[in-house]
NUTORMAR-885530 format. One record per residue (C-alpha): chain; residue in one letter; x, y, z; residue number from 1. Coordinates in nm, 4 decimals. Layout:
N
> A / a / X / Y / Z / NUM
...
//
This chain:
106
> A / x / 2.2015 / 5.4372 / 20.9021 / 1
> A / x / 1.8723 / 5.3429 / 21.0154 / 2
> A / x / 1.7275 / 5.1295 / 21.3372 / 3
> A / x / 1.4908 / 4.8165 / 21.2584 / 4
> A / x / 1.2897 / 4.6297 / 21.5631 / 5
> A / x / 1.1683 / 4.3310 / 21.5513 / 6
> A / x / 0.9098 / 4.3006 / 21.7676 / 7
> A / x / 0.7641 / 3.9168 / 21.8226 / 8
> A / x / 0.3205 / 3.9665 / 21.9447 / 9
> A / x / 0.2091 / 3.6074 / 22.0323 / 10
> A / x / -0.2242 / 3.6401 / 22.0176 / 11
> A / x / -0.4254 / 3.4968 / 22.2935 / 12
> A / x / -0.7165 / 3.2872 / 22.2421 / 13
> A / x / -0.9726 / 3.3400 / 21.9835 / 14
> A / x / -0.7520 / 3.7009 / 21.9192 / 15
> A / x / -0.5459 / 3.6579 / 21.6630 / 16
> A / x / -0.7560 / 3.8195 / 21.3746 / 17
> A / x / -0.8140 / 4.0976 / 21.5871 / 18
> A / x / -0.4827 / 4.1599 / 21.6993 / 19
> A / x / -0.3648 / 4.1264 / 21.3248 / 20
> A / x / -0.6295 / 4.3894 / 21.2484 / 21
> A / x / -0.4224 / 4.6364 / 21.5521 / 22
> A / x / -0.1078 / 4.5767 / 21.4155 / 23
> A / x / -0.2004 / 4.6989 / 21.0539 / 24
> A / x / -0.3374 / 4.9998 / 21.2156 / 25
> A / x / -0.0703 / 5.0738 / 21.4147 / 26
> A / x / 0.1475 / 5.0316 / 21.1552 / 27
> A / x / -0.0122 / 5.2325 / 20.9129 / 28
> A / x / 0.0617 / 5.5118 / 21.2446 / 29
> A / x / 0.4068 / 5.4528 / 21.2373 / 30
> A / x / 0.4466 / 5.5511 / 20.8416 / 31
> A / x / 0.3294 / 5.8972 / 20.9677 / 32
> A / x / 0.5969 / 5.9212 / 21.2799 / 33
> A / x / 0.8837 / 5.8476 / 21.1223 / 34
> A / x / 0.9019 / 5.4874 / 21.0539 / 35
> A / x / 1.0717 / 5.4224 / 20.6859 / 36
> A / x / 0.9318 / 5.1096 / 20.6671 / 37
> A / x / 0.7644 / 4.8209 / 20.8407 / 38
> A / x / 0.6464 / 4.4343 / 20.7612 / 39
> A / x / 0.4128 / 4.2548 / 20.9272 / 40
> A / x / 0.4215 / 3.8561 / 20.9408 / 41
> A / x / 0.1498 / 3.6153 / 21.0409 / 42
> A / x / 0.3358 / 3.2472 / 21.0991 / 43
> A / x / 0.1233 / 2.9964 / 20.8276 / 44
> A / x / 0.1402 / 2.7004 / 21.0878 / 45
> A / x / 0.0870 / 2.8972 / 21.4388 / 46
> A / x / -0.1680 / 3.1405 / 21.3370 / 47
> A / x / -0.1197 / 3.3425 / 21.6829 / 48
> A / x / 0.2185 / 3.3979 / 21.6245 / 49
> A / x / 0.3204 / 3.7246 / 21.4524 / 50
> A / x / 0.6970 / 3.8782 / 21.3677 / 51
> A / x / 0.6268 / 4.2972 / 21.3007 / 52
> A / x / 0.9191 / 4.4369 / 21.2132 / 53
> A / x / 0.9654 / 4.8475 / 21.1749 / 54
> A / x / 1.2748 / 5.0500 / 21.0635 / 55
> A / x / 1.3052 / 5.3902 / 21.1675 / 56
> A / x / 1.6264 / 5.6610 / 21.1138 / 57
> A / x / 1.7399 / 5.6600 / 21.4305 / 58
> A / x / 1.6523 / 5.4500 / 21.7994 / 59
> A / x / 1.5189 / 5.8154 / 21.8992 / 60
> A / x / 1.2450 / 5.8062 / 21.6667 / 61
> A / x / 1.1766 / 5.4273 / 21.7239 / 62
> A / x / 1.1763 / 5.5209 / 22.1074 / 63
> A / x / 0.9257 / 5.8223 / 22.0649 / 64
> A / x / 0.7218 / 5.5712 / 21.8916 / 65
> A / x / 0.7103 / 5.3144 / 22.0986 / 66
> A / x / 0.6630 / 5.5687 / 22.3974 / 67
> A / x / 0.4370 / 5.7918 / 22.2346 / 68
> A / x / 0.0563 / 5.7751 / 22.3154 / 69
> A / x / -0.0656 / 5.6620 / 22.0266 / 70
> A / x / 0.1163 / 5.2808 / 22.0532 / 71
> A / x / 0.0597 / 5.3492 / 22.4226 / 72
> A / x / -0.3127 / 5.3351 / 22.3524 / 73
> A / x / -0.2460 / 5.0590 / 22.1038 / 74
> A / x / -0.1516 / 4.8045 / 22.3811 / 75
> A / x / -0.3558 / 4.9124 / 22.6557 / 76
> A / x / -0.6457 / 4.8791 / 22.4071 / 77
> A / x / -0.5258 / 4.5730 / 22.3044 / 78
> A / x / -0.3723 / 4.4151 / 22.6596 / 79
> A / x / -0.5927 / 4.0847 / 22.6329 / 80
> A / x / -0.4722 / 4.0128 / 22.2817 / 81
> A / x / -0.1542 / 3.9382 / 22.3022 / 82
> A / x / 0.0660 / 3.7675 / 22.5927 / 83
> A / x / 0.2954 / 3.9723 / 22.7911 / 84
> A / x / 0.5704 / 4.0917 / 22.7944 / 85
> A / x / 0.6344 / 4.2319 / 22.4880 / 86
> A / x / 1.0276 / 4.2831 / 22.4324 / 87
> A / x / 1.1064 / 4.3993 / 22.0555 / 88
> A / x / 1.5309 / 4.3768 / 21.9433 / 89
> A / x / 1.6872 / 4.6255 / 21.7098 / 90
> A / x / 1.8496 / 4.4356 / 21.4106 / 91
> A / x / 2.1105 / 4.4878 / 21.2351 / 92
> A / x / 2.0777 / 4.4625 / 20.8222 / 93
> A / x / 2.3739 / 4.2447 / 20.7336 / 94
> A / x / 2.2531 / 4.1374 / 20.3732 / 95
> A / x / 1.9800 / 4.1722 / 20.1415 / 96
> A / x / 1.8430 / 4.1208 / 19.8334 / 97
> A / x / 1.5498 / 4.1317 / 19.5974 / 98
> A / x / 1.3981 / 3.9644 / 19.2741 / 99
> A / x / 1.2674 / 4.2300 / 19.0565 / 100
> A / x / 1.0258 / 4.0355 / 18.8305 / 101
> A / x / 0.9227 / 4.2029 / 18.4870 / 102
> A / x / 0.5753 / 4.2350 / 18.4612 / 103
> A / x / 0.4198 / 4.0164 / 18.1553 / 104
> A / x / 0.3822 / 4.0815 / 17.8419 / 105
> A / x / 0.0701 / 4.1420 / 17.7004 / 106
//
C-alpha cells in the first residue's frame, strides 16, 4: 500500500512562474528518494494556485522527504513564493481509472 500527499502551494505576487519552476525541481528530487510518483497542477483560472500531489511506499519515506534537507532547502529558498503555512494531507486512493488511447494509424 502506498502513501499519497496532497500538498496545496498558493504563489505570492508576481511568483507563480517561479515557484512552478521549484516545484518541478523538487519533484524531479523526490523520484530519486523514494517517491513512486508525483503530479503537479497549476489551477487554469487562479494561476497562483497549485495542487502537487506525491505518492510514496510508506508515510516514513514521505516524512524523510519532507524532513530531509533537500525540500528543507526547497522552502527556505523559496519562503517568499508561496504563502504560509504549508499543511499537505495523505489521501487515500478510493477509485481510479484511465483511457488508454491507441496511437493513430499511419
Amino acid at each position: 500500500m502506498s502513501y499519497v500527499v496532497q500538498i496545496p502551494w498558493y504563489a505570492t505576487a508576481f511568483r507563480h512562474d517561479d515557484l512552478e519552476f521549484a516545484l518541478e525541481k523538487i519533484s524531479k528530487i523526490a523520484l530519486k528518494r523514494g517517491a513512486l510518483r508525483y503530479d503537479l497542477y497549476r489551477s487554469k483560472e487562479d494561476r497562483y494556485k497549485f495542487i502537487h500531489i506525491l505518492e510514496f511506499t510508506s508515510k516514513l519515506e514521505w516524512e524523510r522527504f519532507w524532513y530531509g534537507d533537500e525540500f528543507q532547502d526547497m522552502r527556505a529558498s523559496t519562503a517568499g513564493w508561496y504563502t504560509i503555512p504549508v499543511l499537505y494531507g495523505p489521501l487515500e486512493r478510493c477509485a481510479s481509472g484511465r483511457l488508454e488511447l491507441e496511437p493513430a494509424s499511419s
